[in-house]
C-alpha positions in Angstrom: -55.2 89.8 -119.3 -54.2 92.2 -121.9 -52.6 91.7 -125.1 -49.0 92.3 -124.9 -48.8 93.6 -128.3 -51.8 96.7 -128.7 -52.7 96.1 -125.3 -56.5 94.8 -126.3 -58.4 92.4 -124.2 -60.3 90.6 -127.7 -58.9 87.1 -127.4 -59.7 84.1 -130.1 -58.3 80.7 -129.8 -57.0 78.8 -132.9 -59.4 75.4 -133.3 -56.6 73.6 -134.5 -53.4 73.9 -131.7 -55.8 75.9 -129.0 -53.7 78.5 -128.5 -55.3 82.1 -128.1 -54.1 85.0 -130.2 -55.5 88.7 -129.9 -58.4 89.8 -132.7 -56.8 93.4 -133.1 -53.0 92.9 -134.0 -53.1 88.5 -134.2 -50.5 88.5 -131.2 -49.9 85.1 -130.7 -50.5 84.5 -126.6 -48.0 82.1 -125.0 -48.9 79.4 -122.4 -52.1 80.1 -121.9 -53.5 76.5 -122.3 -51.1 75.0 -119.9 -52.6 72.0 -118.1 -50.2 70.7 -114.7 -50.4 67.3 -114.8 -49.8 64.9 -111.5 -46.5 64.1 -110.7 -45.0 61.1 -109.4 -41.8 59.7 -107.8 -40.1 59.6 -111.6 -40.2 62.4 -113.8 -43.2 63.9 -115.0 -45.5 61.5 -116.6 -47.5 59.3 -114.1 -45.2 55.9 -113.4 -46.1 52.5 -115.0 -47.9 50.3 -112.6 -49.1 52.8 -110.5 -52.1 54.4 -109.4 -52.1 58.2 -107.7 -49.6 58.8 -105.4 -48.3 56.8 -102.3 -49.7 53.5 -103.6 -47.5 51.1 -105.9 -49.2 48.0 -107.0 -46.6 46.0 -109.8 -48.2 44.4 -112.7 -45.9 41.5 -112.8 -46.2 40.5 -109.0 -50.0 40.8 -109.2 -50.2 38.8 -112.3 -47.7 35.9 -110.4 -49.7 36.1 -106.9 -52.5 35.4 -108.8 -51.2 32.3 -110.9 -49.8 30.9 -108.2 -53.4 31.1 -106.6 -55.0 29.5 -109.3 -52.3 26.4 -109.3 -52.8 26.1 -105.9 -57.0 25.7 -105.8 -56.7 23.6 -109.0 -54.4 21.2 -107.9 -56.3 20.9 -104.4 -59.4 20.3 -106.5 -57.6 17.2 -108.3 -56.1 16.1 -104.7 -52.4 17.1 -106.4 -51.7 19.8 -102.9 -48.1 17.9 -102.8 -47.4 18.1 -106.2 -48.0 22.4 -106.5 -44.4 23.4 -106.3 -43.2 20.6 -108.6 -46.1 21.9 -110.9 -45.1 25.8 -110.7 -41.9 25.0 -111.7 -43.0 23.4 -114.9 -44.5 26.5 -115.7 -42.3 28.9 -114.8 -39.6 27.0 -117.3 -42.3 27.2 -119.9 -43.7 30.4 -119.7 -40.0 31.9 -119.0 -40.7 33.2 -115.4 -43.8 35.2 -116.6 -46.7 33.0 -116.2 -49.7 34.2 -117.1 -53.7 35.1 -117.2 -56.4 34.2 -119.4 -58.6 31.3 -120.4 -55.8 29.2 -121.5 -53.5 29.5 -118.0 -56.0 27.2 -116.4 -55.9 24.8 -119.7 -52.0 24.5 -119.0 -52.0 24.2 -115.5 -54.4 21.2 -116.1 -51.8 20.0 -118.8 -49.1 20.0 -116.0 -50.9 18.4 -113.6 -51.8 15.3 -116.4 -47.9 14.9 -117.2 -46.5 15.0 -113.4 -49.1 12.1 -113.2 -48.3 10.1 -116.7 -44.4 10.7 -115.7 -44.4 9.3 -112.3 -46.9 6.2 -113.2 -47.7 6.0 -109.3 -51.4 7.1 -109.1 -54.0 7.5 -112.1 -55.8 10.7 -113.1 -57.7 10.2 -116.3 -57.6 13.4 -118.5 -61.8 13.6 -118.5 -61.6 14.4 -114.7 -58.9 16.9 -115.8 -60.9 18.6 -118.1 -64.0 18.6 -115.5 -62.0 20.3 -112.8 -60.5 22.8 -115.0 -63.7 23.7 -117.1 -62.1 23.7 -120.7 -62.5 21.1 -123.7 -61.3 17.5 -124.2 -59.6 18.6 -127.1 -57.9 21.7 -125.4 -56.5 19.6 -122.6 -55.2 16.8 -124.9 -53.7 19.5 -127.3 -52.0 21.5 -124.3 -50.7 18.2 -122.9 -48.9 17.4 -125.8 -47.0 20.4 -126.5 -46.2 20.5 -122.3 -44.5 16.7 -123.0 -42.7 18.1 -126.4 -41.5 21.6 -125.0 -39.8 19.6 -121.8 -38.8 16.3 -122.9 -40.4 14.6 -121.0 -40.7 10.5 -121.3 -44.4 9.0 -120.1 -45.2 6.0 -118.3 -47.6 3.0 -120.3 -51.3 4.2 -118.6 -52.0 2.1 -116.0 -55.6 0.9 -117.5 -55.8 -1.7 -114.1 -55.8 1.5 -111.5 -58.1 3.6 -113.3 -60.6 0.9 -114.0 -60.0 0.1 -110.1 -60.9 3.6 -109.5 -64.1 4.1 -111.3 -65.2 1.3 -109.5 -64.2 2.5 -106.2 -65.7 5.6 -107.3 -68.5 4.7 -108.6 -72.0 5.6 -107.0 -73.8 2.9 -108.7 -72.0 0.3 -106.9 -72.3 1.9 -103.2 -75.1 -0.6 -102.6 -73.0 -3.6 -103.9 -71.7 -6.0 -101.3 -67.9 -5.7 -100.7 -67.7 -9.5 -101.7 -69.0 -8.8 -104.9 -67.8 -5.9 -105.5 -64.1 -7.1 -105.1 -64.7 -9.8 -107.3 -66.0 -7.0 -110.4 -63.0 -5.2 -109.7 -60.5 -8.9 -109.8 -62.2 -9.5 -113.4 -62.4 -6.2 -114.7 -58.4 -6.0 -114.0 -58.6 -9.3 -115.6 -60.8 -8.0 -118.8 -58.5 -4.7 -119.0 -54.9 -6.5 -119.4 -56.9 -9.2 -122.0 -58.1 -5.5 -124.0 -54.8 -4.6 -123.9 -53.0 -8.3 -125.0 -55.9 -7.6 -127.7 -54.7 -3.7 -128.7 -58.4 -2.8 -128.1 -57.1 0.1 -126.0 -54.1 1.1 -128.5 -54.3 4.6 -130.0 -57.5 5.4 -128.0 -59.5 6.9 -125.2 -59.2 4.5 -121.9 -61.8 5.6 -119.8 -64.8 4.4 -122.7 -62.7 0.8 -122.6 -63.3 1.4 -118.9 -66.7 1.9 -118.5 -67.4 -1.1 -121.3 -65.7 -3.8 -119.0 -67.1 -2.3 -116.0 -70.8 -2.7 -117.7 -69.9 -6.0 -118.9 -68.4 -7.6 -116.0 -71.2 -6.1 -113.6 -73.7 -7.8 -116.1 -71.2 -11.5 -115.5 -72.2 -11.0 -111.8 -76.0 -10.3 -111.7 -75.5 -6.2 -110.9 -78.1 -4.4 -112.6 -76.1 -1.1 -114.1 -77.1 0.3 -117.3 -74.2 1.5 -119.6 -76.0 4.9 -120.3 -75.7 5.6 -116.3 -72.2 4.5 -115.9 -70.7 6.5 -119.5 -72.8 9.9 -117.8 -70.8 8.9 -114.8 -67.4 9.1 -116.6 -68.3 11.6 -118.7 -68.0 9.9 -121.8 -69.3 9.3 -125.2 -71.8 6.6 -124.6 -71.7 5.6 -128.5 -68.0 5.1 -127.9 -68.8 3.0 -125.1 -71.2 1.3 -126.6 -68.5 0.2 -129.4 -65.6 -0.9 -127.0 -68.6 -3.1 -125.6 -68.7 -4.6 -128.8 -65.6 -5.2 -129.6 -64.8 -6.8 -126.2 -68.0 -9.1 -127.0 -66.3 -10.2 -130.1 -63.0 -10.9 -128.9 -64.9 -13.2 -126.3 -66.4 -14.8 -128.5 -63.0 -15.9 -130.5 -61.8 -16.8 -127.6 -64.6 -19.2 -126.8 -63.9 -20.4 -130.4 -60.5 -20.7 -130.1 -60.8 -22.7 -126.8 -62.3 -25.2 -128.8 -65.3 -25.2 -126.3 -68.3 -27.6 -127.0 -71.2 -25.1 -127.1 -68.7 -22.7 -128.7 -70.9 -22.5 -131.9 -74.1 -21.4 -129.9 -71.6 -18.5 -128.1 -72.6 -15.3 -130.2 -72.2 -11.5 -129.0 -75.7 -11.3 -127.9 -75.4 -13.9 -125.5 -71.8 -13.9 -124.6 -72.8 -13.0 -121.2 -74.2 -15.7 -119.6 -71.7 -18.0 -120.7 -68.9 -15.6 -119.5 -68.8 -17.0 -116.1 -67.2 -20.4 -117.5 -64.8 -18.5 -119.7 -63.4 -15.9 -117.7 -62.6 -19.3 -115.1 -61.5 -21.3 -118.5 -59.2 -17.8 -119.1 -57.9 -17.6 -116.1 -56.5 -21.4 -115.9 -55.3 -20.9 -119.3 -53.3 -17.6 -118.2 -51.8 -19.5 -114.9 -50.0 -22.3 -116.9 -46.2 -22.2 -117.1 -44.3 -23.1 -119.9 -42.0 -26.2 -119.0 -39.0 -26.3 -120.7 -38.0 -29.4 -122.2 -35.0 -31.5 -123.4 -32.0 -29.3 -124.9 -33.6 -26.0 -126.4 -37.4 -28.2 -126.6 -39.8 -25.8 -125.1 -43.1 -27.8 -124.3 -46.2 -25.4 -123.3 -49.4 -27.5 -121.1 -51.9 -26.6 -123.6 -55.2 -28.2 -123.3 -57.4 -29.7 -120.5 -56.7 -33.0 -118.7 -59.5 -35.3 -118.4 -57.7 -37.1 -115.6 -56.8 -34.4 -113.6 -60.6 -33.0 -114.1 -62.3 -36.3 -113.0 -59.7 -36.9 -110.1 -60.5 -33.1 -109.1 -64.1 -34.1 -109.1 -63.9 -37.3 -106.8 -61.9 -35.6 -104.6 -64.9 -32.9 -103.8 -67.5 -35.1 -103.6 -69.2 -32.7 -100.8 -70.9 -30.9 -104.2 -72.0 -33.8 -105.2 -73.8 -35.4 -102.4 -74.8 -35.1 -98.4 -74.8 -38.4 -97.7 -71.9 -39.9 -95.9 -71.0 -42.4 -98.4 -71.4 -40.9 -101.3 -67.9 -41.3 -102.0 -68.0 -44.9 -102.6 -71.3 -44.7 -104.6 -69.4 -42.4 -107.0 -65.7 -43.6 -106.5 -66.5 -47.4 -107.5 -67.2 -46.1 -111.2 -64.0 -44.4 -111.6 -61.0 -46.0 -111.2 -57.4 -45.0 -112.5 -55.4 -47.6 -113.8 -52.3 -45.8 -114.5 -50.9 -42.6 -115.1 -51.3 -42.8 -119.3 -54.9 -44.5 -119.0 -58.2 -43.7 -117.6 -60.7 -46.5 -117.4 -63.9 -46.9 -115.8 -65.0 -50.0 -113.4 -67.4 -51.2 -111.8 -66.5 -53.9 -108.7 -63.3 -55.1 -110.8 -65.7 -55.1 -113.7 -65.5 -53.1 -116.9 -68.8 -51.1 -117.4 -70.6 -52.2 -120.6 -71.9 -49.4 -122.9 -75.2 -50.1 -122.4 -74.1 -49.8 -118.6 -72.3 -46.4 -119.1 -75.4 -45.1 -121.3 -77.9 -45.5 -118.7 -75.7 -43.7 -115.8 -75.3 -40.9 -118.3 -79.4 -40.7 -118.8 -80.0 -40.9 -115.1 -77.0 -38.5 -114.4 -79.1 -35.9 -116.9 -82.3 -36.3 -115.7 -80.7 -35.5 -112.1 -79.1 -32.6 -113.2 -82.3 -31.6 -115.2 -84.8 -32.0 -112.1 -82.2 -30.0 -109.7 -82.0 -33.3 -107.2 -81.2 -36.7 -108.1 -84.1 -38.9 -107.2 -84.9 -41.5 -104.7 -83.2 -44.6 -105.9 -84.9 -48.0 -104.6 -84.0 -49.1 -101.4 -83.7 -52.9 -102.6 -81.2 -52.5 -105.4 -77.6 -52.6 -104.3 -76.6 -52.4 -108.1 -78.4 -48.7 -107.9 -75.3 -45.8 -108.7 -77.8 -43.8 -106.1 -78.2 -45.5 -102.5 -80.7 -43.6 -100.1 -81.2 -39.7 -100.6 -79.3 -37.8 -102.4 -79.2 -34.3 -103.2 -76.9 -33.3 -106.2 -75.5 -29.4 -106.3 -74.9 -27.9 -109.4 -71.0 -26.3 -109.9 -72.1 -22.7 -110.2 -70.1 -20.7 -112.8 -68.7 -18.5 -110.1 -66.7 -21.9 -108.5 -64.4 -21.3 -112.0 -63.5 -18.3 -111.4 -60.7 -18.0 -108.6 -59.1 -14.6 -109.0 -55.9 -15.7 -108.5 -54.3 -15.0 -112.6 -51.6 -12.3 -112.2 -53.8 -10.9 -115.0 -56.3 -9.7 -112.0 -53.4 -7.1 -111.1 -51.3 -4.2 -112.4 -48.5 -5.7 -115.4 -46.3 -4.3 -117.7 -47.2 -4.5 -121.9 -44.2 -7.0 -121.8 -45.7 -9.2 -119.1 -49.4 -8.8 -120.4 -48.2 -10.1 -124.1 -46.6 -13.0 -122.5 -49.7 -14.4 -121.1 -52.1 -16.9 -123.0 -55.6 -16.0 -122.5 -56.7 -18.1 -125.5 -56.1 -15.6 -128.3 -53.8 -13.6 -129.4 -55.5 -10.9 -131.7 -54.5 -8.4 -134.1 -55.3 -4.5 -133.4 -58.9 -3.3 -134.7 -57.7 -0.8 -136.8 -55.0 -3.2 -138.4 -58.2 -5.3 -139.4 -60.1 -2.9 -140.5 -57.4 -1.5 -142.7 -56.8 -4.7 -144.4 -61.0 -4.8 -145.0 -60.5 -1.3 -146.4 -57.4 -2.3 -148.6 -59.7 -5.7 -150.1 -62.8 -3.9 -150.5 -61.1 -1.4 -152.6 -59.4 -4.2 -154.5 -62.5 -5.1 -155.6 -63.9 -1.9 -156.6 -60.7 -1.3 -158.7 -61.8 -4.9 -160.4 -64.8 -3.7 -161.2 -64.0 -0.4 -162.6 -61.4 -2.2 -165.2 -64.0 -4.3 -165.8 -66.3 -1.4 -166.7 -63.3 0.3 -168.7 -62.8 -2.0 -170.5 -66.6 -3.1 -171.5 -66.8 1.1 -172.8 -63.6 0.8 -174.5 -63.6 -2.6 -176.2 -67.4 -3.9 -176.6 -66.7 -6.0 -179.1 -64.1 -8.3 -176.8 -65.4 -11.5 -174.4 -65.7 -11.5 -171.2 -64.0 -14.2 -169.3 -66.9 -16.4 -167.4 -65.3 -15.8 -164.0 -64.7 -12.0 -164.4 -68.2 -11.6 -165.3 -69.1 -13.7 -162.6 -67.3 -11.1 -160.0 -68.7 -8.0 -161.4 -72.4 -9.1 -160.9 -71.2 -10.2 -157.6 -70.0 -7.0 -157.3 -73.1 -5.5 -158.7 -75.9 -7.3 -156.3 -73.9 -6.8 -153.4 -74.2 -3.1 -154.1 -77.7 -3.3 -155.0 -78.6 -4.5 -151.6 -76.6 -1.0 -149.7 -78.4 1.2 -151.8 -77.0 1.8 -155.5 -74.9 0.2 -157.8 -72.0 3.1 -158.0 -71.1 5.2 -155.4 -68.9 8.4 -155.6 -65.9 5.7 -154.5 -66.4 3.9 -157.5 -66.0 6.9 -159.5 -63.5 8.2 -158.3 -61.5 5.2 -158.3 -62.5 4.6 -162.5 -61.3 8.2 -162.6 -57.8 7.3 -160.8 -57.8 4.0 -162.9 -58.3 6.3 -166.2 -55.3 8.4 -165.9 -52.9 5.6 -165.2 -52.6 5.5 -161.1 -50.8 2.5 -160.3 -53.4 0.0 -158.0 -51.3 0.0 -154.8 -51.5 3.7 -154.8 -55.0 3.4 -154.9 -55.4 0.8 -152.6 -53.9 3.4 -149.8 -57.2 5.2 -150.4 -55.8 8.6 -150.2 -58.2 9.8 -153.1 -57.7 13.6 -152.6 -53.6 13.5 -153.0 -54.2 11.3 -156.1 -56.4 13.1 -158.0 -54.3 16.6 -157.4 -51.3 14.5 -158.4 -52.6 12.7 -161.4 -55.9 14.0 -162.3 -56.4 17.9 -161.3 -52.4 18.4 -162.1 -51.8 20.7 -158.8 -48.0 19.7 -158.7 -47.6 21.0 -162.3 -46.0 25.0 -161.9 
């Protein structure tokens, strides 16, 4: 190639554009550096989505096939197959037809599948399982859910705590080996225990499947079924310290209940041993929950409230195969009860009335029967004897109370659940503990006057009874650890610069002190 102005053959190129340009005259060559680049069916310049020639492969459609592939094998692994169009439709309208790839596609296809569940109510699908099967946080899911339910507007169905507590049973592995008798009866008062929880608000604002998998450990401990809670929460996959509070709590509302029942041993029922006496009061529940209210004269509405000691003794005589296997037991324990009328009970004996003295030693001998397990051989030649012949006496287990048949033991709405009496009708947890919070920090704003005013006046008196609060106060802190806590300072702070006490009493300490103290809302 020659130069085309001196006709030299010395040939540079520039560093900067590349070009070449003759080192005898600087002729600048043209075209040299020219490159041909691939053409495609469009202009020049290789088409988007394409790779080399004769193959097409879209972006868009890939990217679709693909989502549509992962809905499909995630809704197949939560046993939602039928529910896959219903759920690609959701996302088409949210993503705008583009759907999507990435670590948070699987998070909202997950989302989807909790709402289709929540909005139809029909089946349960606790958000845990969710979260299991789609490999992403609790946190994520819960997040994603809710802005799914805010972008379309949809309106969810009240959880149906009785079907997923039914299906963790069902599920379970520890109870494989339980005999179907038994295990239908855990499942009867779990349902039972789950609508009492939710009468009580212990499930309102919170996680269900830990209130699930404290009944289920309580109520398998009721029947003898030797599950630890540790094994059941790794089951569920759940915080076993948040388990192990909603066990708690569930304790403590039994106890109440066994207060508030008015029960004789009541007193001796604590949270430690509410378990063995929870096979009289889940039977003592359940009657409670089956009575009607009879509606009396005019607008008088008259509630059965209360146990009959009638109906109880006439329900006893009438079953007198617990009592005894002899053939006329019946008459040896029918002769000493007799009902004279429908407003009084009274006790006979042959026509005669049965002396205390009488009436005390049937109660002794009654005791020591049920102490020994049988009731003893009475003698043979005393026809006054309550106890003719042999006779065994059976004990009424605890499981005779329970009967399974409450409408409580099955699925009900809130409205239906409040309207039942169980015993006790409590107030939420965090309403209580609010109203702790809210006296507690009544005192402490006592106290810090108190100090205020022993720095600011030390000359004045101090009445007997305020005195008397603050070293209350005082020993009561001694014994958590110190006598002031950063609380207690920060209140006398708030106190200081004039904060009102029911502002302080909300306990939002960080907006008062920018507002009052700090002076953040100053420009």
């Amino acid at each position: 190639m020659r130069c085309k102005g001196c006709n030299g053959s010395n040939f540079q190129r520039d560093e900067v554009s590349g070009n070449s340009f003759c080192g005898g005259c600087g002729t600048l060559q043209g075209y040299d550096n020219y490159d041909e680049a691939p053409r495609s069916d469009i202009g020049t310049y290789i088409k988007v989505g394409t790779t080399g020639k004769g193959f097409v492969l879209a972006y868009k459609e890939k990217k679709i096939f693909e989502a549509n592939n992962l809905i499909e094998a995630i809704t197949e692994r939560l046993n939602l197959g039928y529910k896959a169009e219903e759920i690609k439709s959701m996302i088409n309208k949210i993503t705008d037809g583009e759907f999507g790839q990435g670590e948070w596609f699987p998070i909202l296809i997950g989302a989807c599948c909790y709402a289709v569940v929540r909005k139809e109510g029909k089946c349960v699908l606790p958000m845990e399982e969710i979260a299991v099967a789609v490999g992403c946080d609790l946190h994520q899911l819960g997040s994603m859910a809710k802005r799914v339910v805010e972008h379309l507007e949809l309106e969810l169905r009240e959880i149906d705590l009785v079907g997923l507590f039914t299906k963790t049973t069902s599920n379970s592995p520890r109870l494989s080996v339980v005999e179907s008798e038994k295990r239908e009866r855990i499942t009867k008062q779990g349902a039972f225990l789950m609508n009492c929880s939710l009468k009580w608000f212990l499930s309102t604002g919170r996680r269900p499947m830990p209130l699930v998998v404290a009944v289920l450990a309580f109520v398998c401990q009721v029947n003898g079924v030797k599950v630890k809670i540790d094994d059941l929460a790794k089951d569920a996959k759940v915080s076993l310290t948040t388990c192990k509070t909603r066990y708690k709590e569930l304790s403590e509302k039994l106890v109440k209940v066994a207060q508030e029942m008015g029960l004789a041993w009541a007193e001796d029922v604590t949270v430690k041993n509410v378990v063995k006496h929870s096979g009289n009061l889940l039977g003592l529940m359940e009657n409670k929950s089956m009575r009607k209210i009879i509606q009396g004269k005019g607008d008088e509405v008259v509630r059965s409230d209360g146990f009959c000691l009638k109906d109880i003794v006439r329900d006893c005589l009438r079953k007198e195969a617990m009592y005894c296997d002899d053939d006329d037991g019946q008459d040896n324990l029918s002769r000493y009860f007799d009902f004279g009328g429908e407003s009084e009970l009274t006790l006979c004996n042959n026509d005669d009335n049965v002396s205390l003295q009488q009436l005390t030693t049937m109660n002794k001998e009654f005791e020591d029967g049920v102490c020994s397990g049988t009731l003893g051989k009475r003698s043979q030649d005393n026809n006054n004897s309550l106890w003719q012949g042999r006779s065994v006496f059976q004990m009424v287990s605890s499981e005779d109370w329970w009967k399974g048949k409450s409408k409580l033991s099955q699925r009900l709405s809130l409205k239906e659940v409040l309207e039942k009496d169980v015993g006790l009708d409590a107030l939420p947890p965090s309403y209580i503990k609010g109203c702790v919070a809210v006296e507690r920090r009544r005192e402490k704003i006592k106290a810090a006057k108190l100090r205020i005013n022993a720095i600011q006046h030390p000359s004045d008196i101090v009445s007997g009874k305020e005195l008397s609060l603050e070293l209350k106060h005082i020993k009561k802190k001694r014994k958590i650890g110190s006598e002031i806590n950063w609380e207690d300072l920060v209140i006398q702070t708030l106190v200081l610069h004039g904060v009102s006490d029911e502002e302080i009493e909300k306990g939002h300490y960080e907006a008062l002190q920018d507002l009052h103290v700090f002076n953040s809302g100053e420009a």
